[in-house]
C-alpha positions in Angstrom: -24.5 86.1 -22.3 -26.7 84.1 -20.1 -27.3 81.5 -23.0 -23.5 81.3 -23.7 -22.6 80.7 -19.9 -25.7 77.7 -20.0 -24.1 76.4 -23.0 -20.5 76.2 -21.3 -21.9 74.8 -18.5 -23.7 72.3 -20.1 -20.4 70.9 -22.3 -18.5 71.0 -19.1 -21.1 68.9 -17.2 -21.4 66.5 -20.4 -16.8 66.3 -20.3 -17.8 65.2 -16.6 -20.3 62.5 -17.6 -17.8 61.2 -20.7 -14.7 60.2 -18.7 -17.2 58.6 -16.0 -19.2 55.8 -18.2 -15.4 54.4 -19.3 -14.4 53.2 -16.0 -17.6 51.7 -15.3 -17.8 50.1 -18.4 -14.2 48.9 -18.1 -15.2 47.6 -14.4 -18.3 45.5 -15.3 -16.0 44.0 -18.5 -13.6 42.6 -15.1 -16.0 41.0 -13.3 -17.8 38.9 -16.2 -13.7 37.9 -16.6 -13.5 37.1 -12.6 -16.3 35.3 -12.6 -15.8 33.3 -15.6 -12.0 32.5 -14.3 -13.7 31.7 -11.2 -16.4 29.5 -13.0 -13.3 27.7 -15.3 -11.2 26.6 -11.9 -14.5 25.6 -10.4 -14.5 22.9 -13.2 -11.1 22.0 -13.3 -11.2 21.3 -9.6 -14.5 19.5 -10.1 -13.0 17.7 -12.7 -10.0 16.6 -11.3 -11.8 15.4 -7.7 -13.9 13.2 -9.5 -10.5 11.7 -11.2 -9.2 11.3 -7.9 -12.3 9.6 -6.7 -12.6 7.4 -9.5 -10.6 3.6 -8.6 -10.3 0.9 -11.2 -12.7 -1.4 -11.0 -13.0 -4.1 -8.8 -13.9 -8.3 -9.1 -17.3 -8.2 -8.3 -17.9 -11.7 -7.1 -14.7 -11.7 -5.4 -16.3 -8.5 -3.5 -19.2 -10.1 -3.1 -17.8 -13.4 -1.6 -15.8 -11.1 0.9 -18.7 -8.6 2.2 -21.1 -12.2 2.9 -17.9 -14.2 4.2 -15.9 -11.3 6.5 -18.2 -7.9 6.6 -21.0 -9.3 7.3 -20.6 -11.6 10.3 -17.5 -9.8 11.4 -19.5 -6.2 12.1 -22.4 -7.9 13.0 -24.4 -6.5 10.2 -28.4 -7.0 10.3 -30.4 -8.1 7.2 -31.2 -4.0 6.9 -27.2 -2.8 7.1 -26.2 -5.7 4.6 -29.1 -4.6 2.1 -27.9 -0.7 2.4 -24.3 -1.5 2.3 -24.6 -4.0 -0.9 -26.6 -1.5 -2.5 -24.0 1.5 -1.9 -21.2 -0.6 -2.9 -23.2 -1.5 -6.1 -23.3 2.2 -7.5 -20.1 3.4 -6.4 -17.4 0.7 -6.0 -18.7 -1.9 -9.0 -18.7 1.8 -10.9 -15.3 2.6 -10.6 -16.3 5.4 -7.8 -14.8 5.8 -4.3 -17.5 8.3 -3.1 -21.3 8.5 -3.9 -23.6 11.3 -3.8 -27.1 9.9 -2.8 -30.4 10.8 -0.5 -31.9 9.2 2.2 -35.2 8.8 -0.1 -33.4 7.6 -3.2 -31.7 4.8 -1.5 -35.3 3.9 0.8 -37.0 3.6 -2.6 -34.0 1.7 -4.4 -33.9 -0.8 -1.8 -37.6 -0.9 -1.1 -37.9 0.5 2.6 -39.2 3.3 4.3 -36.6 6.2 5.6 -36.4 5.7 8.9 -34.5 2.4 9.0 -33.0 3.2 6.3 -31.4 6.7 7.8 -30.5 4.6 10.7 -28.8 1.9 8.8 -26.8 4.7 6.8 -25.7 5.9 10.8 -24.8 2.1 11.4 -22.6 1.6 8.8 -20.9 5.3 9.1 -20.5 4.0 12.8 -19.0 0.7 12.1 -16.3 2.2 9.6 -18.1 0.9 6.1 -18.8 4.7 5.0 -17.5 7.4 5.6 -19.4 10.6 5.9 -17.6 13.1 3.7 -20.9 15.7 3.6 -24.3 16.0 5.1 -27.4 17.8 4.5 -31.1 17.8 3.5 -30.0 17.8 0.1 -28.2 14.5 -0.1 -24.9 12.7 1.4 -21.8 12.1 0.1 -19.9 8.8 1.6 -16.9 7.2 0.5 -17.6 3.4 0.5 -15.2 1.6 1.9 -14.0 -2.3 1.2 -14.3 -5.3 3.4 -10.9 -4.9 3.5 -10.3 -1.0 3.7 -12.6 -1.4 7.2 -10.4 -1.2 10.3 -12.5 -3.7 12.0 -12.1 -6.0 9.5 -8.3 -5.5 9.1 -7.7 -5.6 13.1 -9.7 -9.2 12.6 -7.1 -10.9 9.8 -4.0 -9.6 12.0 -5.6 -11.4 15.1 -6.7 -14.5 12.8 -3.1 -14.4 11.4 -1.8 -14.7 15.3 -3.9 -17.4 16.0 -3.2 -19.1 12.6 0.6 -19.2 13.7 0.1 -20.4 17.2 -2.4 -23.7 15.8 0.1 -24.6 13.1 2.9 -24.5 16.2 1.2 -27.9 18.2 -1.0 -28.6 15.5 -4.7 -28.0 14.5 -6.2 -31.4 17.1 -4.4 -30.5 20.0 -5.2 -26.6 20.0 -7.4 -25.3 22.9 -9.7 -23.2 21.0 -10.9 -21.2 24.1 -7.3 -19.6 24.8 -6.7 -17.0 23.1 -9.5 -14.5 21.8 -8.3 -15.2 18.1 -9.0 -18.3 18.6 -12.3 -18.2 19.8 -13.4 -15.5 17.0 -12.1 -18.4 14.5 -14.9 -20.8 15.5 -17.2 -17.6 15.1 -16.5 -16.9 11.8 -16.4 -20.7 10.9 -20.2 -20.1 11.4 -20.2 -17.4 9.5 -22.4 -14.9 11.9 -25.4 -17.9 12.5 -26.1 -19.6 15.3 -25.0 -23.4 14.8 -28.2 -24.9 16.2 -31.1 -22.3 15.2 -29.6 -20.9 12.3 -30.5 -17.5 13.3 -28.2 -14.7 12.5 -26.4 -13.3 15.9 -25.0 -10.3 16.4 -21.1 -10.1 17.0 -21.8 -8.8 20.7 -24.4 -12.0 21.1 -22.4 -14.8 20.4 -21.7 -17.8 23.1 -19.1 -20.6 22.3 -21.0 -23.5 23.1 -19.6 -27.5 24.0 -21.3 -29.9 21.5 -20.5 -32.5 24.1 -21.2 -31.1 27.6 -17.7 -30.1 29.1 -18.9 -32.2 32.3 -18.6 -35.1 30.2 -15.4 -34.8 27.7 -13.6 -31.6 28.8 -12.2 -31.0 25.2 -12.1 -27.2 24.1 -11.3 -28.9 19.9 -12.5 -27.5 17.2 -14.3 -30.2 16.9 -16.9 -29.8 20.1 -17.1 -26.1 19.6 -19.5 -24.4 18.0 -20.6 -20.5 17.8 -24.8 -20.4 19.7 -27.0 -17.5 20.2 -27.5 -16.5 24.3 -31.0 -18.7 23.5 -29.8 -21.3 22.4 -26.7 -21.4 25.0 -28.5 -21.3 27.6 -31.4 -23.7 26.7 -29.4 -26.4 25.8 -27.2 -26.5 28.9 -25.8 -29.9 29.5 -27.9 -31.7 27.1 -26.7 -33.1 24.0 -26.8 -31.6 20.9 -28.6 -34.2 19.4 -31.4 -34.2 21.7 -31.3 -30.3 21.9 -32.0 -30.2 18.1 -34.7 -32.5 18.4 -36.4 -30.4 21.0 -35.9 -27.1 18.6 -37.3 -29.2 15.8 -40.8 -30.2 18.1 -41.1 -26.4 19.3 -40.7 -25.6 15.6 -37.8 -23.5 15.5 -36.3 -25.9 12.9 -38.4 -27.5 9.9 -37.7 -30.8 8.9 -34.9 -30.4 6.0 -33.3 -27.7 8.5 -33.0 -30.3 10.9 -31.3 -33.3 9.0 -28.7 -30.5 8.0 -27.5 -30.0 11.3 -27.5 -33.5 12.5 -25.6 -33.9 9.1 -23.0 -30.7 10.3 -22.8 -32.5 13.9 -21.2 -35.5 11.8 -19.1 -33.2 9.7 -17.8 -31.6 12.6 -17.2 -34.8 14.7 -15.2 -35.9 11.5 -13.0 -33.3 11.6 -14.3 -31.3 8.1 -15.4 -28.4 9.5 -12.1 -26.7 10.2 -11.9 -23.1 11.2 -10.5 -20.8 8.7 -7.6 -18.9 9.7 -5.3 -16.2 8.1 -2.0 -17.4 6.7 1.2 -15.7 7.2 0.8 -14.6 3.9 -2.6 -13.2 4.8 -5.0 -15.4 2.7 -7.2 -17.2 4.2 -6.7 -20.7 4.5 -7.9 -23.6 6.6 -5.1 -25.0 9.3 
């Protein structure tokens, strides 16, 4: 009797065991599906953000001849930030890629500097509207690089150089007073393309003097022709002397070598000729000397 009861027992606890394995069996069988489901839209989504990222490609010297001739002296980008930037537009733009996934020591090694000025040149450019920081962490970045002409500085810049480009074609390129209007004076800076005319040293955007070529006590003239875009130095060094004789003095306290030197008297008689015209936006927006 006892053995009989053990037995029914024993069938009854094994009809309780049966019914249980099924369900859990059943329930691991969904989550391998959920997470491969899971896993497949992962993939598409992955997929289909790096088809959205990717652009068609661009002209690279036409890029090239816009970050050195607009980025570049218009942000007021050092030697460091126009290194950084070039190189970031190299492996994502020129490849067809809006964003880039990179690390502070990949692009320190790539461009042959250490991290720190590197990192800060990376905040410079993110500050100035030539990246933009889409993800950061320890791991890496991911920036979208951004044209010369996608960069809201630089845009704001051809609408004011278009402005100015309408009011000098109005009374005519000789008799415009170039230090009006702040489109106009921003013309003559970019005609120097971010260097100062007598030193030849690169100036910040925030740096930049207009200076007379003849003293204004002598010819009060605010043409074209006897501005020119100086560093604060240089500005106020020169003061009422003229430029001639102020390039003569950098050349002695050998600021200028000798070939630098016959270039700028040779600009000086460019510019007194009337070739050095400032470039100005058309209406049509290309640029074009007025």
């Amino acid at each position: 009797m006892e053995k009989h009861d053990a037995a029914r027992m024993s069938n009854r606890s094994e009809e309780g065991r049966g019914p249980s394995r099924l369900p859990s069996r059943m329930l691991w069988a969904s989550r391998v599906s959920l997470r491969s489901s899971w896993q497949a839209k992962a993939r598409r989504e992955e997929e289909k953000r790096q088809r959205d990222c990717r652009t068609p490609k661009v002209d690279a010297g036409a890029l090239w001849k816009q970050i050195e001739d607009v980025a570049v002296p218009q942000l007021g980008l050092s030697v460091i930030d126009h290194v950084v930037y070039s190189h970031l537009v190299r492996h994502s733009r020129l490849e067809g890629r809006r964003r880039l996934r990179f690390s502070i020591p990949w692009l320190a090694r790539n461009i042959r500097l250490s991290t720190c000025p590197t990192r800060e040149a990376v905040r410079r450019l993110a500050a100035e509207g030539a990246l933009l920081m889409i993800e950061r962490s320890k791991a890496g970045h991911v920036v979208e690089v951004r044209l010369p002409e996608e960069i809201r500085g630089v845009r704001a810049n051809a609408v004011r150089a278009r402005k100015a480009a309408r009011l000098s074609s109005a009374v005519g390129i000789e008799e415009v007073d170039f230090l009006k209007t702040l489109e106009l004076r921003r013309a003559i800076h970019a005609r120097e393309r971010g260097k100062c005319f007598y030193c030849l040293r690169r100036v910040a955007a925030r740096l930049e003097c207009l200076d007379h070529v003849v003293p204004r006590a002598k010819v009060r003239c605010n043409s074209y022709r006897n501005l020119v875009s100086s560093c604060m130095e240089c500005n106020s060094q020169k003061g009422e002397r003229p430029a001639e004789e102020f390039l003569r003095w950098l050349f002695r306290e050998r600021r200028l070598t000798a070939a630098e030197l016959r270039g700028r008297f040779r600009a000086l008689e460019l510019l007194a000729a009337g070739k050095l015209r400032p470039e100005l936006a058309s209406e049509g927006g290309a640029e074009s000397p007025v």
